[in-house]
N, C-alpha and C positions, 0 to 999 in steps of 0.2 A: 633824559630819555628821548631816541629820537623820535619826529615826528609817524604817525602813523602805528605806532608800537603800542602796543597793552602789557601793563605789569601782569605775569600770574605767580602767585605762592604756592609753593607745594610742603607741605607736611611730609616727610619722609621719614621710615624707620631709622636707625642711627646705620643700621648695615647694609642698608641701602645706600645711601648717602657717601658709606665710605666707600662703596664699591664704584659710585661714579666718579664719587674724586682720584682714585686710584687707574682706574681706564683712561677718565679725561687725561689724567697726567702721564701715562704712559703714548698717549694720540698729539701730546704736547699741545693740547687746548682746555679752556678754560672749561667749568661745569656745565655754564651756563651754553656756552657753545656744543660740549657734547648731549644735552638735553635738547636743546631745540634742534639740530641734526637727528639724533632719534626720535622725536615725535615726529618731524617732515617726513622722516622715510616710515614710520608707523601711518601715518596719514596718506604719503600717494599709498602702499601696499592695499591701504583700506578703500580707499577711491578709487583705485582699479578694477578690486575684484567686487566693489559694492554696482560698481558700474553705476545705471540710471538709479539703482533704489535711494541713491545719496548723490542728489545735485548737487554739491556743496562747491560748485566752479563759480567763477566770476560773474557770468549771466547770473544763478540762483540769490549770489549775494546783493547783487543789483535788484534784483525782483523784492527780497528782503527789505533793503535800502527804502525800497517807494513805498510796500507797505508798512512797513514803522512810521514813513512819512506822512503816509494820508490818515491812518490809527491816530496817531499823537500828534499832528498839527503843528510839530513847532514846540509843541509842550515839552519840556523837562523832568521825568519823572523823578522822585525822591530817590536818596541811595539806601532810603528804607522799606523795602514792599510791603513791611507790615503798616508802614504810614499811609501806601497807597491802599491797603484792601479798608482801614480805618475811614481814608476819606469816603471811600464808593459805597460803604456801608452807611455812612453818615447821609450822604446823596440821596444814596434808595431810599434812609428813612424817613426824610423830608417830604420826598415826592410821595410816599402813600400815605 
């Protein structure tokens, strides 16, 4: 995978799924390509007409970026959040 990329899974109905492969393959591109081409243009259409109520531009992500960073320090969160609400619970109970 390349660099900078995120996996996502999508669960799709079965007639769903054939109706992408049948469009992709008719556009002569892969599913995966016709999927992420539709959600790009689902996404500017939405950032357009969402205007400021959805900063979701490079600046917001950067803002985002520093705040995770001064939040979590460096720290590495578990890929279980139920592990992480387990620890914080455990934390508070010590400290009262």
């Amino acid at each position: 995978m390349d660099v900078g990329k995120k996996r996502l899974t999508l669960d799709l109905e079965s007639s769903l799924q054939r109706r992408v492969k049948v469009i992709a393959a008719l556009h002569g591109i892969s599913m995966r390509q016709y999927c992420q081409a539709a959600i790009e243009k689902e996404l500017d259409k939405d950032e357009q007409t969402m205007g400021e109520a959805t900063p979701f531009g490079e600046a917001a992500l950067a803002r985002l970026a520093a705040l995770q960073s001064r939040v979590f320090q460096g720290r590495k969160l578990p890929s279980d959040s139920g592990e992480l609400i387990r620890e914080t619970r455990a934390r508070r109970s010590t400290s009262q």
